[in-house]
C-alpha positions in Angstrom: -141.9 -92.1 -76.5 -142.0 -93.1 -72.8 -140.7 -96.2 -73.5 -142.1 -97.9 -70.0 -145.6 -97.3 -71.0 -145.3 -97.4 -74.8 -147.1 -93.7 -74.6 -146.2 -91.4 -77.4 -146.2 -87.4 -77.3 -146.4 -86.0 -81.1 -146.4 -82.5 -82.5 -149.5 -81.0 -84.2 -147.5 -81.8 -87.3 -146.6 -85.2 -86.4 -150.4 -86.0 -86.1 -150.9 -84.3 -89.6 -148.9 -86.3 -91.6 -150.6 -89.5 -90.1 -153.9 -88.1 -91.2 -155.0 -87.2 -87.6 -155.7 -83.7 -85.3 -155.1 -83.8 -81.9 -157.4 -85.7 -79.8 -158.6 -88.1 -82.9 -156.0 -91.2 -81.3 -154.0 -91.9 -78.6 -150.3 -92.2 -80.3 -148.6 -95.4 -79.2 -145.8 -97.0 -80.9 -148.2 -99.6 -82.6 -150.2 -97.1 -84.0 -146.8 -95.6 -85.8 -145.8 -98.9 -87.0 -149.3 -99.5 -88.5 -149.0 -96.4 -90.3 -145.7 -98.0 -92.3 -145.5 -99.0 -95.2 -146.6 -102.9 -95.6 -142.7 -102.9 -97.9 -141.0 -101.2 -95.0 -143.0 -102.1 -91.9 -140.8 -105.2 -91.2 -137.2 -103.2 -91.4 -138.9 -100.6 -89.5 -139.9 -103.2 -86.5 -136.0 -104.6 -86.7 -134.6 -101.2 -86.2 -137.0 -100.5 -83.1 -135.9 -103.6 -81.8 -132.7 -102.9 -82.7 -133.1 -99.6 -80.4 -134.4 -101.4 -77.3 -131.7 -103.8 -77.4 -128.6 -100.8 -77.4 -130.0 -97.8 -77.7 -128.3 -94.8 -79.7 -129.3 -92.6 -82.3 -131.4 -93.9 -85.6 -132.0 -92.4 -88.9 -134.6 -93.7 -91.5 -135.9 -93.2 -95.0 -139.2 -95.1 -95.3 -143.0 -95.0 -96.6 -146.3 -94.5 -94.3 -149.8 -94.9 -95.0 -151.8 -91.8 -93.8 -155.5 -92.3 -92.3 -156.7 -91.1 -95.5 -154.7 -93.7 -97.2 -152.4 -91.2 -99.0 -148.9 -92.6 -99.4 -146.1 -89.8 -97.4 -142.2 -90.5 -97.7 -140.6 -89.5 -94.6 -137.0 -89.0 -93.2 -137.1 -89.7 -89.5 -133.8 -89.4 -86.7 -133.4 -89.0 -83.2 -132.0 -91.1 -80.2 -132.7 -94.0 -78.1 -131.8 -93.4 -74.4 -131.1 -96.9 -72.4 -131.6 -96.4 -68.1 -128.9 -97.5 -65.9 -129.6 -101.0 -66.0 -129.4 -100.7 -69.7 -133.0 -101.0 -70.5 -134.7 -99.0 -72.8 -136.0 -95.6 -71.0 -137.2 -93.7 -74.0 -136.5 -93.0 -78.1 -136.7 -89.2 -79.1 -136.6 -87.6 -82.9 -138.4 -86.1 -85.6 -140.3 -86.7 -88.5 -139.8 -84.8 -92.2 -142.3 -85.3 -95.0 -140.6 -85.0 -98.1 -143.3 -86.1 -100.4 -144.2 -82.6 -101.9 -140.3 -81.9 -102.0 -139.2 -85.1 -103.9 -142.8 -85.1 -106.3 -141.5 -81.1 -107.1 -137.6 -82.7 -107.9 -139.0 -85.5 -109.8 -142.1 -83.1 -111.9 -138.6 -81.2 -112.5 -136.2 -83.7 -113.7 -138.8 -85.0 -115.6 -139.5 -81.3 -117.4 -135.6 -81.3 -117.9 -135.1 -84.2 -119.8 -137.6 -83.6 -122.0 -136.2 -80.3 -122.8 -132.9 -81.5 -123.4 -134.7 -84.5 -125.9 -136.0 -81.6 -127.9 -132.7 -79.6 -127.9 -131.0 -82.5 -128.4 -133.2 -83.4 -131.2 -133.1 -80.0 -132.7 -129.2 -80.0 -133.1 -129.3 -82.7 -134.6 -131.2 -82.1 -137.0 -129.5 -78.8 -138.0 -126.4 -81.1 -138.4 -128.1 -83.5 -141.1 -129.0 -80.1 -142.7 -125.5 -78.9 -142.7 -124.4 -82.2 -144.3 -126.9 -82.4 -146.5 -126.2 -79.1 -148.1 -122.5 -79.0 -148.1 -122.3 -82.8 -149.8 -125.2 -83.1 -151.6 -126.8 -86.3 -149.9 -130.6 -87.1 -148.5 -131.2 -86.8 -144.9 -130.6 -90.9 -144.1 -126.8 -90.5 -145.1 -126.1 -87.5 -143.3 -127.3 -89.0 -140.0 -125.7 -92.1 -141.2 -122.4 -90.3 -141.2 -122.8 -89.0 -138.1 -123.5 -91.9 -136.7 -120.6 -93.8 -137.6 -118.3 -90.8 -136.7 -119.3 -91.1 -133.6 -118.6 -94.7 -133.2 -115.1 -94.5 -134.3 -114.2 -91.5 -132.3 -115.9 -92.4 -129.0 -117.8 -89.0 -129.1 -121.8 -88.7 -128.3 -123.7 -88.1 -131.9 -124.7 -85.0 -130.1 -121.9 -83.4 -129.2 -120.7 -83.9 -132.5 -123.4 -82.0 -133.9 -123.2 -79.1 -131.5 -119.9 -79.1 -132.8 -121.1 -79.0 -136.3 -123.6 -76.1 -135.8 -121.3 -74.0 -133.9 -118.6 -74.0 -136.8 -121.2 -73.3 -139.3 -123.0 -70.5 -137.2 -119.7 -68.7 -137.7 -118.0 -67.9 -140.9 -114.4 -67.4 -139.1 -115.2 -71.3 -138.7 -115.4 -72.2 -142.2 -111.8 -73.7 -143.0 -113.0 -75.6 -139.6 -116.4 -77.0 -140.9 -114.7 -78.1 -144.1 -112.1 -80.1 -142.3 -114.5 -81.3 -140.3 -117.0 -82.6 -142.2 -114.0 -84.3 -144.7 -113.3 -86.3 -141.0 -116.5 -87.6 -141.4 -116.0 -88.5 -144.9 -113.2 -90.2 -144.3 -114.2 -92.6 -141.6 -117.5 -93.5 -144.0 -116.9 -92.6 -147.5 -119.3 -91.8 -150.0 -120.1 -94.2 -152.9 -121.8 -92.8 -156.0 -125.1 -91.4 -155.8 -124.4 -89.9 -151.9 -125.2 -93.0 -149.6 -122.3 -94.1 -147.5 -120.5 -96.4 -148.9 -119.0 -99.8 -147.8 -117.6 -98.3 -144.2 -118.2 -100.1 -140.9 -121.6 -101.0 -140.4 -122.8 -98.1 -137.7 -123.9 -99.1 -134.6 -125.7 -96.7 -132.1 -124.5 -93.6 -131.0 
């Protein structure tokens, strides 16, 4: 940006992410700032202002509007360069659009933690089976017993249950399992009939 006549020079890319080819507009610094964001356009103003006052180099995270009113988030940097009488002579930088790259991160995460829901789930389960079969009790005390277990030693319900499943994949582990699971019995006892009995009421894992 020549910063005497407010005249902008932008790459074929810059243009693209505003919506534009070359030759459609005439970039000026107004037409950027009308491009923001309405949420960012005032913070955006401040830091040009801030630029004309002192000059130096600026980085920002922000939203724009495209011509075809499609929403881009963008990482911009660059410089600010002040003449000798300490007036601004012109602001240099670049543009990234990041809005494929952080929809891809977030389609991602999003794929991840329902994958580790159902895992999580899954183990779980094959605890309450474990318990179920090795003490005789329904499916409500087992994860009742885990529950509590996990309250009283500070460990995540699912971790404990990995645990579980690991010792009983492997029949090397079975003194291991059996002194495991009587842990769990003895921070929530049993009463008659296989329902816990009167331990600490369980709170959430």
């Amino acid at each position: 940006m020549d910063a005497t006549t407010g005249m902008m020079t932008w790459s074929d890319e810059l243009y693209r992410i505003h919506g534009y080819q070359r030759g459609d507009v005439v970039p000026t610094l107004e037409l950027l700032l009308a491009h923001k964001h309405p949420d960012d356009k005032a913070e955006i103003r401040e830091m040009y202002a801030a630029l004309a006052r002192v000059g130096g180099h600026f980085s920002s995270y922000h939203r724009l509007i495209d011509a075809n009113k499609r929403e881009h988030r963008v990482l911009t940097s660059g410089d600010a360069v002040l003449d000798a009488d300490g007036r601004l002579f012109s602001i240099a930088g670049i543009m990234v659009d990041l809005t494929a790259t952080l929809r891809s991160e977030t389609g991602r995460a999003a794929r991840d933690a329902v994958t580790g829901a159902v895992r999580t789930r899954a183990v779980i389960e094959r605890a309450r089976g474990i318990l179920m079969g090795r003490l005789g009790i329904g499916a409500d005390a087992a994860f009742v017993l885990l529950r509590i277990y996990s309250n009283h030693t500070n460990k995540k319900l699912a971790a404990i249950a990995v645990e579980l499943a690991a010792l009983a994949e492997d029949p090397g582990d079975a003194a291991a399992l059996t002194a495991l699971i009587q842990d769990l019995q003895n921070h929530t006892p049993l009463a008659p009939g296989g329902t816990p009995g009167d331990g600490p009421a369980a709170g959430a894992p």
